[in-house]
C-alpha positions, -999 to 999 in steps of 0.1 A, spaced: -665 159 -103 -634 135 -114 -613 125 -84 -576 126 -86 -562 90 -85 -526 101 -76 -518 97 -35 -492 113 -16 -474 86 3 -452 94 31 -427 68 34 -406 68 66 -371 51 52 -348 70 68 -378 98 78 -356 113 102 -333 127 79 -354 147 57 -358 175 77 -376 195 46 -401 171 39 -417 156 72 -418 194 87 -441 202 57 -462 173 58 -466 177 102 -473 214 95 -496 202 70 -515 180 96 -517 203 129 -541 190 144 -541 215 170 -513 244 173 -521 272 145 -498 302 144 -517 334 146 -486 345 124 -495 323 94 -524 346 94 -509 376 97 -485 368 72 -511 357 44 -528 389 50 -496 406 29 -496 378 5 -512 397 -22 -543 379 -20 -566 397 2 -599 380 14 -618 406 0 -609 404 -38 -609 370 -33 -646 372 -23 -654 396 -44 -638 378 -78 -658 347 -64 -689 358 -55 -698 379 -89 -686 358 -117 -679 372 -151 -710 356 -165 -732 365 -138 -753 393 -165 -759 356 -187 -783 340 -159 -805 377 -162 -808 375 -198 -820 338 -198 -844 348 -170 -859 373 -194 -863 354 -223 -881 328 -206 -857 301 -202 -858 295 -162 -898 295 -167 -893 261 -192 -865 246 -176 -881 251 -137 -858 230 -111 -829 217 -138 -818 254 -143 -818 259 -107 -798 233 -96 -779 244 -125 -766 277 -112 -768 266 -77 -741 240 -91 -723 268 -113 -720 290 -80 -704 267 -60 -680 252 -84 -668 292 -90 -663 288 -54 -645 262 -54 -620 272 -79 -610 303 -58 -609 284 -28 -584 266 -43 -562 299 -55 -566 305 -20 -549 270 -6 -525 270 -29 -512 305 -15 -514 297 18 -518 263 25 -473 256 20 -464 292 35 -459 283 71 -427 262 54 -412 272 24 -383 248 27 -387 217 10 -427 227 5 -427 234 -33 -420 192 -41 -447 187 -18 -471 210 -35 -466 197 -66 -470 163 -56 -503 167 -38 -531 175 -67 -568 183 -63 -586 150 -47 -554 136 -37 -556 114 -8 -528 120 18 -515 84 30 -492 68 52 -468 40 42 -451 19 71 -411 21 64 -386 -11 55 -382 -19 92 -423 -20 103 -432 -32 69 -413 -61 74 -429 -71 108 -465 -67 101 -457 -88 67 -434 -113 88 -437 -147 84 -438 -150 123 -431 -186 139 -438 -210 111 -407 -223 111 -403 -230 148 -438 -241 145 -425 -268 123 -394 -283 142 -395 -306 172 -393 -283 201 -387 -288 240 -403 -261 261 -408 -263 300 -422 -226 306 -440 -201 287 -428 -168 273 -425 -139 299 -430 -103 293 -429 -71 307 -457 -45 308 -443 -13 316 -475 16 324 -469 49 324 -492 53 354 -525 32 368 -553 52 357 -586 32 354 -593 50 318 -596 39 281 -563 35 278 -560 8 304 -590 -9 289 -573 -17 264 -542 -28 275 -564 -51 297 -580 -65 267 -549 -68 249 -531 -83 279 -557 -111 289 -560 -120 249 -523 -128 248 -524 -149 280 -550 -173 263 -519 -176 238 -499 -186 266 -476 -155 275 -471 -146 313 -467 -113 319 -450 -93 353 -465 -54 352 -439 -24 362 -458 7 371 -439 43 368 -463 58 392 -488 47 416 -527 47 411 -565 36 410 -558 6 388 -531 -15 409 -555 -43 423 -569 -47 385 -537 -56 374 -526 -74 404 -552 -96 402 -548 -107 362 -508 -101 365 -501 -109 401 -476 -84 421 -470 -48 407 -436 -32 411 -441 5 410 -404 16 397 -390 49 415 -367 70 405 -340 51 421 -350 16 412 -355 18 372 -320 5 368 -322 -22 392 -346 -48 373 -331 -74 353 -349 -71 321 -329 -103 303 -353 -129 323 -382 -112 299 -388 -129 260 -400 -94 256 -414 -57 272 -442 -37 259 -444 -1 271 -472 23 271 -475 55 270 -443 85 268 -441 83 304 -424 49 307 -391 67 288 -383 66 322 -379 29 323 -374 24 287 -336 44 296 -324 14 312 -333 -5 281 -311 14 264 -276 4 280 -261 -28 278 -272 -57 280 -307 -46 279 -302 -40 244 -312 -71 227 -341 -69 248 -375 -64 221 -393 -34 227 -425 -23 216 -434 12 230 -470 26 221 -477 62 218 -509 78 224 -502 113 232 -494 140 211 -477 165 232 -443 159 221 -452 161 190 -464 197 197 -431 205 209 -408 192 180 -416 224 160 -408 245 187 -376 221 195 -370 231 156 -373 263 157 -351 270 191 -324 247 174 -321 223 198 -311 191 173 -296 176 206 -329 171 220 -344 161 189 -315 135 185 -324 121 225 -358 120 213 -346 102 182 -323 80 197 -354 66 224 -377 59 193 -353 41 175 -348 18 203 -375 8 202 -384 -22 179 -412 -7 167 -433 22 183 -470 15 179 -497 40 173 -535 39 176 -544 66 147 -526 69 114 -521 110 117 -500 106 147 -469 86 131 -473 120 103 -470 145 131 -437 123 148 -424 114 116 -391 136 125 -379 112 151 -390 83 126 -363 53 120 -388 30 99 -402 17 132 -433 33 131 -465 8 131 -502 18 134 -529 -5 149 -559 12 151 -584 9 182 -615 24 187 -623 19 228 -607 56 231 -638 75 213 -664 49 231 -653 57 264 -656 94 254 -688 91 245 -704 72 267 -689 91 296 -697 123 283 -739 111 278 -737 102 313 -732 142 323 -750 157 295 -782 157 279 -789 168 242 -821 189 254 -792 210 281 -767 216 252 -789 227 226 -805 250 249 -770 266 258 -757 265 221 -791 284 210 -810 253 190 -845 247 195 -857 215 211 -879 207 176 -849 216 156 -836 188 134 -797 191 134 -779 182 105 -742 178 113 -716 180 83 -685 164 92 -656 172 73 -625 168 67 -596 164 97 -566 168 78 -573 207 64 -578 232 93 -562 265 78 -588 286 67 -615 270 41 -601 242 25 -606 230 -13 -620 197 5 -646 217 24 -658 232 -8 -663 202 -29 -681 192 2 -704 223 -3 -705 212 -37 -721 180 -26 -744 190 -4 -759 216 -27 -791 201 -38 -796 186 0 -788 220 14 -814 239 -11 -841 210 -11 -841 212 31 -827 248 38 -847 274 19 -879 259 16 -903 266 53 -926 235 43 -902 207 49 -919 200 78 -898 213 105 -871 237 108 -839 223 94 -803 232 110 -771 224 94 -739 224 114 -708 222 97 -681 205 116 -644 206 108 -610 234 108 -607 259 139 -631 281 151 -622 311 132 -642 338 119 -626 332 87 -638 294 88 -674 311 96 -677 337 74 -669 311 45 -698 289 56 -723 319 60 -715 332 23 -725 298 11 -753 295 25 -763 333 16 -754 324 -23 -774 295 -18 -804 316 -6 -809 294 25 -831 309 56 -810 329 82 -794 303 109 -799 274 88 -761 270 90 -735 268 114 -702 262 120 -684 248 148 -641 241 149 -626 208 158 -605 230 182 -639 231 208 -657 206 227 -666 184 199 -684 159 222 -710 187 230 -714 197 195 -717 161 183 -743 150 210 -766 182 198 -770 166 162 -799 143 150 -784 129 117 -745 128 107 -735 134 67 -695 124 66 -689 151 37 -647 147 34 -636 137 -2 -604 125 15 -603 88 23 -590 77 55 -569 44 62 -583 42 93 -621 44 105 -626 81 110 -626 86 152 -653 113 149 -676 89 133 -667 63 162 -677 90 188 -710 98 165 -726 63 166 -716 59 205 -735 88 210 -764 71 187 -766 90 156 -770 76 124 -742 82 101 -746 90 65 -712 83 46 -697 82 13 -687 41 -2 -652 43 11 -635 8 12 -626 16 51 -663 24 58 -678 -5 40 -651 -30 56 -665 -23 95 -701 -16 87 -732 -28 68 -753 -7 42 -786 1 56 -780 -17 92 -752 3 103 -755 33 83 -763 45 50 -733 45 21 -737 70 -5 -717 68 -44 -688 95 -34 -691 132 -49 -726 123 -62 -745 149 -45 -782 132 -61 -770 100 -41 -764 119 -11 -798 135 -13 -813 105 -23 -796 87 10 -807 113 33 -845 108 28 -851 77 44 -838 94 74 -863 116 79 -899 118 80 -928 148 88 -894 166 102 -881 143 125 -861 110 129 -879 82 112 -880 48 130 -851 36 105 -828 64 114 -835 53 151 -824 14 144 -796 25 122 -786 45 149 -789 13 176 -771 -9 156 -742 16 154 -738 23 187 -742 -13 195 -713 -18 166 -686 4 182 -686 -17 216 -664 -43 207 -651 -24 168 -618 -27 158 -609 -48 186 -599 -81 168 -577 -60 147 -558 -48 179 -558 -82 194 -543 -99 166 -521 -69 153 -502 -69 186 -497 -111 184 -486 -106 158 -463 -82 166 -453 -103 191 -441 -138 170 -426 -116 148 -400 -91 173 -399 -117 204 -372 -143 203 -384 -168 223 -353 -196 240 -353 -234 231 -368 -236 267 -398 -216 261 -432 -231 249 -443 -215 215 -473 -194 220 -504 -200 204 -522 -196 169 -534 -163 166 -566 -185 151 -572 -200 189 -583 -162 197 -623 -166 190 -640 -138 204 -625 -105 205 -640 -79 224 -631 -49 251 -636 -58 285 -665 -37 294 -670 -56 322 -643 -44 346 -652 -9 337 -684 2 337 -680 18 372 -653 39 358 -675 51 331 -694 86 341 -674 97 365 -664 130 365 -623 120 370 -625 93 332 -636 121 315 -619 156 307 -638 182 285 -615 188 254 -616 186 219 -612 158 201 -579 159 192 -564 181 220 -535 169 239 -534 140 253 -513 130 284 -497 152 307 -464 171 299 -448 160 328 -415 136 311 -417 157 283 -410 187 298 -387 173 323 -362 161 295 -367 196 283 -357 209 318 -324 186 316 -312 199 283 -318 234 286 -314 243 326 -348 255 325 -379 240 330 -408 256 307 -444 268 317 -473 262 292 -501 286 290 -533 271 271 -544 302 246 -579 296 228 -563 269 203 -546 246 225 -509 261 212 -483 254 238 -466 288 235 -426 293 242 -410 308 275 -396 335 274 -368 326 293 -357 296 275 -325 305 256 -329 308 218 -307 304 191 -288 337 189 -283 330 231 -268 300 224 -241 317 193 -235 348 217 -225 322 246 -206 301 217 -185 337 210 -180 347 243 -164 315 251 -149 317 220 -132 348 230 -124 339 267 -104 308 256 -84 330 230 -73 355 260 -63 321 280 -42 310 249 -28 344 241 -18 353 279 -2 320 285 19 324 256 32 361 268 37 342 298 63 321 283 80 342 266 82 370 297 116 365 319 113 355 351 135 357 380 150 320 394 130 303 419 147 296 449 153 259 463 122 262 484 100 267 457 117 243 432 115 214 462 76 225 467 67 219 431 88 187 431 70 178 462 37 188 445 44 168 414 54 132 433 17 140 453 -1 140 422 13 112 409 9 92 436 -29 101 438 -29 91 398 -16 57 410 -33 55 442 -49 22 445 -89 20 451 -102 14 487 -112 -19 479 -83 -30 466 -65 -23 497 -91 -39 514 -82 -73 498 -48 -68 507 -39 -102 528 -75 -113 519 -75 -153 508 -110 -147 486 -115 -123 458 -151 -131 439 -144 -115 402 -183 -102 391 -184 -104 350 -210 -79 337 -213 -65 298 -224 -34 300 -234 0 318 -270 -15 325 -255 -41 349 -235 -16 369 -263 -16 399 -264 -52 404 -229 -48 408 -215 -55 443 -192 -30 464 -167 -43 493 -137 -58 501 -150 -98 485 -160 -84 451 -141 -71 422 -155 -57 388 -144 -76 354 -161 -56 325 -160 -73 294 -161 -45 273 -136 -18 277 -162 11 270 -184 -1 298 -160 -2 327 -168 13 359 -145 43 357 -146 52 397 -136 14 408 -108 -7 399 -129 -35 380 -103 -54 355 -106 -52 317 -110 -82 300 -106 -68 268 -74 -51 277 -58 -87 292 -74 -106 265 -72 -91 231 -97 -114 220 -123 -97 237 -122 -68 218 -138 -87 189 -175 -88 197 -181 -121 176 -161 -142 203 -174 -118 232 -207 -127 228 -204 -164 220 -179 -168 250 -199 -149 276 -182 -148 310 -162 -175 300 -142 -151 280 -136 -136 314 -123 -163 334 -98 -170 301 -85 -131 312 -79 -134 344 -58 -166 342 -38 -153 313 -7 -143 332 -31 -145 362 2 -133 387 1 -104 379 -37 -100 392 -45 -123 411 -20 -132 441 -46 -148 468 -52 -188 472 -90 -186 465 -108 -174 431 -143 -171 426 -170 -155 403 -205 -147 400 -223 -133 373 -241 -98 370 -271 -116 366 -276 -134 403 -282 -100 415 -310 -99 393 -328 -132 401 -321 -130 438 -294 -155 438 -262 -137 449 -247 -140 484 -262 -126 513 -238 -109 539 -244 -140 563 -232 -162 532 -205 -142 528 -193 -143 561 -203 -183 561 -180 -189 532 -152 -168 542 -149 -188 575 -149 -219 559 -121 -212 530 -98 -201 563 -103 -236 586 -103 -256 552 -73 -250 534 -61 -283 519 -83 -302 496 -100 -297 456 -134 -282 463 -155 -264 446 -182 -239 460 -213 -233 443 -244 -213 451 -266 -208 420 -283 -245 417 -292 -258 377 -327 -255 378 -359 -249 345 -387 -227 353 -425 -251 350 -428 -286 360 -446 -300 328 -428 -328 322 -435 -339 360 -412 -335 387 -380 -314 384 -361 -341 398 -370 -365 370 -346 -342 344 -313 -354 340 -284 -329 339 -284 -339 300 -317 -330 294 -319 -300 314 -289 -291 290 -305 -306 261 -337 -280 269 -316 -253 269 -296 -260 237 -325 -267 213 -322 -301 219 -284 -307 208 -266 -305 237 -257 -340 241 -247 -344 205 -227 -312 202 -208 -318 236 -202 -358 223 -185 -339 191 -169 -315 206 -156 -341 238 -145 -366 208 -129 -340 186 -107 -328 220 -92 -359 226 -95 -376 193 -113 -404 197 -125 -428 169 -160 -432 164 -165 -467 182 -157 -455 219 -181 -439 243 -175 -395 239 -202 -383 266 -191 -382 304 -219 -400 326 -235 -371 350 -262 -394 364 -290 -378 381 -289 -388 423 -313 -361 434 -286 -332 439 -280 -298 425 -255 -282 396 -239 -252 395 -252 -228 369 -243 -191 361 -207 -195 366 -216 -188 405 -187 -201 426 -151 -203 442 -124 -229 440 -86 -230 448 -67 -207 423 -48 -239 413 -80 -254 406 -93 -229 385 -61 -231 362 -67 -259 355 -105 -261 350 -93 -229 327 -69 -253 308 -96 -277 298 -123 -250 291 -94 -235 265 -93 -268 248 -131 -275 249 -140 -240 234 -118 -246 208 -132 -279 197 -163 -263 198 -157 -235 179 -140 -262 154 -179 -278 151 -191 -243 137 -162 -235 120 -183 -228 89 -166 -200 64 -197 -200 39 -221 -195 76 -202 -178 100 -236 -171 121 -250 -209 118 -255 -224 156 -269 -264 160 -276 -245 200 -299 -221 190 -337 -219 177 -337 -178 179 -313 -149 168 -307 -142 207 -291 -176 210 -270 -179 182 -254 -148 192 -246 -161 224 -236 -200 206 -212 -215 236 -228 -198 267 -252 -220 276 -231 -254 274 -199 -236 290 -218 -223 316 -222 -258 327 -190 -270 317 -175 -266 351 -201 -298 365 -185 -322 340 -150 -314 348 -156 -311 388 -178 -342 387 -152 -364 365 -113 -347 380 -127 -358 415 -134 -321 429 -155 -318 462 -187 -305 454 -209 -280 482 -238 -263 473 -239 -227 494 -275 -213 506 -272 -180 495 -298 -165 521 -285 -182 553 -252 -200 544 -256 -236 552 -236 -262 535 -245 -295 517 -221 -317 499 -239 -325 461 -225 -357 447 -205 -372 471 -168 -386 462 -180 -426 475 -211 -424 452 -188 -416 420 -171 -447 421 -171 -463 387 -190 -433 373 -160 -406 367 -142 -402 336 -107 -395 355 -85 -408 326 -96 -376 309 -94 -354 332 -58 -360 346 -38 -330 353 -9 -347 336 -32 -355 301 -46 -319 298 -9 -303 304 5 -326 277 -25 -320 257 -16 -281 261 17 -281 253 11 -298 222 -15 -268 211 15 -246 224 40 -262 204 18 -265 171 6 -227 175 46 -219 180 52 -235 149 23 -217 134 13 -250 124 -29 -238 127 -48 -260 116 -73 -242 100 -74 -204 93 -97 -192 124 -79 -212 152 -92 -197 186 -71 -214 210 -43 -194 208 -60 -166 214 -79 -173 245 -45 -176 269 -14 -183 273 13 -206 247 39 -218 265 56 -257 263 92 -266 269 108 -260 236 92 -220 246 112 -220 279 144 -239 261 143 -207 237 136 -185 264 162 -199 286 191 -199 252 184 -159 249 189 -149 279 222 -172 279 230 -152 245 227 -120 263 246 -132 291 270 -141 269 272 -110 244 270 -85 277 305 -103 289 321 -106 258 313 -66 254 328 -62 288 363 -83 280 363 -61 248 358 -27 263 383 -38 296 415 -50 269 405 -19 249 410 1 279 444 -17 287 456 -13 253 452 20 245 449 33 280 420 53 299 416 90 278 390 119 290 370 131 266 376 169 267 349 198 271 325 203 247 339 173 227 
């Protein structure tokens, strides 16, 4: 029989907009959940079983077989004749097996199903194709080019393993595996936990601490200090919430999915009309990076909420652990007894197809078809040597699946109970355990290595399989199993015979069957290992400061780690007694999102086929239009009554009521422009710290008091309930996310001193970053208190505060002492620092080439500030603001590339070049306090003390003041002020006026001349109007005129 050489690809560009298609091709592939209406329904299609049966089983040229007996024929011909209408029977068969899939197979979804249908012919294999956004990661050319640049790192990548609980199970073997693989590479992971369990001190002891993340801490981790985060399993969404809020965003994410039991509940989501929930759903997948599966039918059955994100990496450790904890509670002598096979019995199991389960399939007859000759040669005869069982395997558990099998083998004139069949819907470990020998019967090839197979040769069958390029790539012919030429049913017979000898299991089948079990240990776990590295080099952006990881070629032996598990194994709480492809996972998160979109939380009731049925108080469609109408209707009354209202006379209100509603009125306004409790707080305060944060995702490491004050970068993501400043709205420039990103905080600080009196009215400024919070460096309350009481007794002097100290995670390049501020910059930049502040230095003050353009910051065994953590004099600050205007803008002038706008000599990843300046302006405030003569004191953030860092004595000789001289950088200013006046730019993108204020003297000369003008005009109008008046005299204008 020819085979069909056209596939039917699902491609997942843009999957989760064609609503017509993916619901067909998931319907198509329910692995579980079959609608007793589909039935019902095809029993009015006009195609009733019966006739069917009837028109199949007694073919038009049955009388020709009679005639030919008579005359002698079957008598010469002997065997060939017989396998000749045992052949001719079952290929009538399978021609009205396939009038019957084509009218029912596509009638559960008419929409969109006919394009389908005619794209999937007889033998077609059913495929599926990564989209544009997955294709281009597994293909990636992952970190060859880093690999090939000189490269500073001082600390290995970090990452961030988010579990969805600690079960000791499969699923955390292979994580486990997976995990201690990729710290031979060199990553260091830290392991969050949704919910408690069994597993913690496993992970604790290869990870180190476990933070279990409640309900109220998932926002409060700062998930920037990670290169990456990996989640497993749908119950980290939790956690993966906070990843999707500013600035978490640029965080990678890969998310694996292993259960199915949202993907149960997307029909049902469908078919209620919830498209919000779908869209939540949506909107979690797609931020994902790339959502990782471990079989290639569950990316089909999600492919609604598919972006092009979806990647498959295939594992096997799942169906081992099944296995082998099922054999240690069961015995094949107990289950055949219970399932009513004899303990001599030789059982044949036919494993078909997984992909067809609605009634019998055309791939379950050609698989009849093949196993013709071995069902006749072993099934009708007594003297085989033993009696002979054949148990088919695949569909549901319907009596229409049976009935099929049971007509077959009556046609085929096998013995009574020779054949049975069992559905993939039932406890397929018990019926796979009961079998002797395995034949993999599907005609439909598989990407991945079928999991049913997997589970067979744990349990120590030997497998009988067709040459499929999957099979033949994991195991050996005649060591692992035995291949077969596909739809060649004389091959299969002539494969099965080795297999079997005097009626039972030869000696081969038995060492076929060792080696395969001994095969599946460790299979497909070099794939994993690798896929997820390389996952890994090609999502994670790893910082100039970072070591690379290593070659995915350094990983030599791949296997599971057995080891740490094989106390788990057997126990009754690894192993729960389902079907193969049941449900995995419990419903809790899905169902609790459920709960929060509809107001009510749904109950599942398990029927016979695993379908997760609808309550029936959740509120269908038609609820949801009825509510839409009645509100519909309620707000026309409103609008119709207020407008009678109007137009009704009333009688006058008295003064009482006129001086109520006035009173009412001021009240209301007042509250409108009531001032928040901590800004009245800092009333006659000296310190206000301003905290810069980007985004909702920083709001808990925000602090709340008196001291502190929000500044949101970004309008959209201000604190609505506090009176944090927006940048954006003081500084227009912020509202352009290209300079928002590459200033950082800094873009901050330029707002607040941009007309800074209106603001800020205290002698002390200070800031500290969102992030301290985060990495445990913001001020305690006794540091607080500390540095309030020093600000009041020490009033006069140009010092600077500090509290977060410069410092690079690792000490491989010795002592952290032995880096140099420069370096330590220089680390961080991708090794440009130096250069790029030299040009940028030079290109400020416009020096020639010959003279000295990097400021000295020797290295005496003290500390630097670093994330913009401190407080200085407001004075002060204007003037460090002054000089970090001019020095952005020279640096901005460097990259001031129109044909590369996103080119950045400070960054070796795509993270970095979108933040360009951050990193060298975050320490621009130690060059300018080190060289303009500032007092420097490092704070203790836990207790408060004090140290001086770089005393004033010990910079003798050593400070750039020149530069640095109040009097330079204001007549450096007022010449940008004067040129930008003149809109003299000198090039097209010219940020410095945009980043404050423009103001030099010819401004407040101009300034000063119009308001003498309007002096001027306002008295001459007066003279006018007063000799007007005497001239003509003073006239009333009369009523009405």
């Amino acid at each position: 029989m020819m085979r069909n050489s056209l596939s039917f690809e699902i491609d997942d560009n843009g999957g989760g907009g064609r609503d017509g298609n993916h619901n067909v091709v998931r319907d198509r592939l329910r692995l579980k959940s079959i609608i007793t209406s589909d039935r019902r329904d095809r029993s009015h299609s006009g195609l009733d079983r019966s006739s069917l049966r009837s028109s199949t089983t007694r073919p038009p040229h049955h009388h020709i077989a009679r005639s030919l007996n008579r005359k002698g024929f079957l008598s010469l011909r002997g065997n060939w004749l017989l396998y000749f209408l045992v052949a001719f029977t079952v290929c009538a068969f399978v021609m009205s097996s396939l009038l019957l899939q084509s009218s029912i197979t596509w009638q559960g979804n008419a929409k969109g199903g006919g394009q389908v249908r005619s794209r999937i012919g007889f033998g077609s294999t059913l495929k599926y194709v990564p989209g544009g956004i997955a294709r281009t990661l597994i293909e990636g050319k992952g970190l060859d080019s880093l690999r090939s640049t000189v490269r500073i790192g001082v600390r290995p990548p970090r990452l961030a393993l988010i579990l969805g609980n600690m079960k000791k199970d499969s699923r955390t073997l292979m994580l486990v595996t997976v995990m201690k693989n990729l710290q031979k590479l060199g990553y260091v992971f830290k392991v969050f936990a949704v919910e408690n369990g069994e597993a913690r001190s496993l992970w604790e002891q290869l990870a180190g601490h476990v933070k279990v993340l409640v309900s109220d801490q998932l926002g409060q981790v700062d998930w920037t200090i990670f290169e990456g985060a990996i989640a497993d399993s749908l119950e980290a969404k939790e956690a993966i919430s906070s990843l999707m809020q500013e600035p978490f965003r640029s965080v990678p994410l890969i998310w694996i999915v292993h259960e199915d039991i949202l993907a149960n509940r997307l029909p049902v989501y469908q078919k209620m009309g919830q498209n919000s929930l779908i869209s939540h759903w949506r909107s979690a997948f797609a931020r994902a990076n790339v959502v990782v599966f471990p079989q290639f039918t569950l990316p089909m059955l999600y492919s609604v909420l598919d972006v092009g994100n979806f990647v498959v990496l295939p594992e096997s450790v799942v169906d081992v652990w099944a296995a082998e904890s099922y054999s240690e509670v069961h015995t094949k002598q107990k289950l055949r007894e219970i399932n009513g096979f004899g303990e001599d019995d030789l059982i044949i199991m036919v494993l078909g197809s997984s992909f067809f389960y609605d009634e019998f399939s055309w791939d379950n007859a050609v698989a009849m078809h093949m196993l013709g000759p071995l069902l006749t040669r072993y099934g009708r005869r007594k003297d085989t040597g033993g009696p002979f069982k054949f148990v088919f395997l695949y569909g549901n558990s319907t009596e229409g699946q049976n009935d099929a099998v049971q007509e077959v083998a009556s046609r085929l004139g096998l013995i009574q109970g020779t054949v049975r069949h069992f559905g993939l819907n039932e406890d397929v470990n018990r019926v796979l355990l009961m079998a002797d020998i395995l034949v993999y019967a599907s005609s439909e090839e598989e990407q991945s290595f079928p999991p049913l197979i997997i589970r067979a040769m744990s349990f120590g069958i030997p497998i009988i399989t067709p040459d499929f390029p999957v099979m033949k790539k994991y195991m050996a012919d005649g060591v692992h199993g035995i291949f077969f030429r596909r739809n060649d049913p004389d091959a299969l017979l002539k494969a099965f015979s080795p297999l079997v000898s005097d009626g039972r299991i030869s000696k081969f089948a038995q060492t076929i069957a060792s080696s395969g079990r001994f095969l599946t240990k460790n299979m497909m776990a070099a794939e994993c290992i690798t896929g997820y590295a390389r996952l890994l080099e090609n999502i994670v952006h790893f910082p100039s400061d970072t070591f690379l990881p290593g070659s995915i070629s350094q990983l030599q032996v791949a296997s599971w780690e057995w080891s740490l598990f094989r106390s788990e194994i057997g126990q009754p709480k690894s192993f729960t007694q389902d079907s193969t492809y049941a449900s995995i996972g419990r419903p809790g998160v899905v169902f609790q999102v459920e709960g929060k979109f509809t107001g009510v939380v749904e109950s599942t009731n398990p029927v016979d086929n695993n379908t997760i049925v609808i309550s029936d108080e959740l509120p269908s469609k038609l609820d949801w239009d009825v509510l839409e109408e009645i509100e519909g209707a309620e707000e026309y009354e409103k609008v119709e009554s207020e407008e009678l209202e109007d137009r009704m006379e009333r009688d006058v209100e008295d003064w009482e009521e006129i001086y109520r509603n006035a009173r009412k009125s001021e009240k209301l306004k007042f509250e409108v422009n009531e001032r928040d409790e901590g800004e009245l707080e800092r009333t006659g305060q000296p310190l206000c710290i301003y905290e810069v944060y980007d985004g909702a995702g920083a709001w808990p490491f925000l602090h709340h008091g008196s001291l502190y004050r929000g500044l949101s970068l970004s309008s959209k993501d201000r604190r609505l309930s506090s009176d944090d400043v927006d940048a954006a709205d003081r500084l227009p420039l912020l509202n352009d996310s290209h300079y928002r990103d590459i200033l950082c905080e800094i873009g901050g600080m330029f707002s607040v001193a941009n007309k800074v009196d209106s603001i800020h009215m205290r002698p002390w400024i200070g800031f500290q970053s969102w992030r301290a919070a985060g990495r445990k460096v913001s001020l305690s309350s006794k540091a607080e208190g500390s540095l309030e009481n020093i600000i009041q007794q020490d009033t006069k002097g140009e010092i600077v505060y500090f509290w977060t100290k410069l410092d690079i995670d690792g000490d491989s390049l010795g002592s952290r002492n032995a880096l140099t501020f420069w370096s330590m910059c220089d680390i961080l930049n991708q090794g440009n620092c130096r250069t790029t502040f030299e040009e940028a230095f030079r290109h400020m003050y416009g020096l020639p080439e010959h003279i000295e353009a990097l400021p000295l910051m020797p290295e005496d065994g003290h500390h630097w500030s670093s994330l913009h953590n401190w407080v200085m004099p407001t004075p002060s600050f204007l003037e460090f603001v002054m000089f970090s205007r001019m020095f952005s803008e020279s640096l901005d002038a460097l990259h001031n590339n129109p044909n590369d706008s996103k080119s950045c000599s400070l960054a070796s990843s795509q993270l970095e070049r979108k933040h360009c300046y951050c990193r060298v302006l975050e320490l621009l405030v130690n060059v300018w306090a080190y060289h303009s003569g500032r007092k420097m004191v490092y704070i203790n953030p836990r207790d408060g003390s004090l140290e001086e860092q770089h005393p004033l004595p010990q910079r003798r000789g050593l400070m750039w003041a020149k530069y640095f001289n109040f009097t330079l950088l204001k007549s450096m200013d007022e010449d940008l002020a004067e040129a930008a006046d003149d809109n003299d730019h000198p090039r097209e993108r010219w940020l410095w006026p945009l980043t404050g204020e423009v103001h030099w003297k010819g401004v407040y000369e101009r300034g000063r001349e119009e308001r003498y003008r309007l002096k001027m005009d306002k008295k001459r109008k007066t003279k006018e109007k007063l000799y007007d008046r005497i001239k003509n005299g003073y006239k009333q204008k009369s009523l009405g005129g």
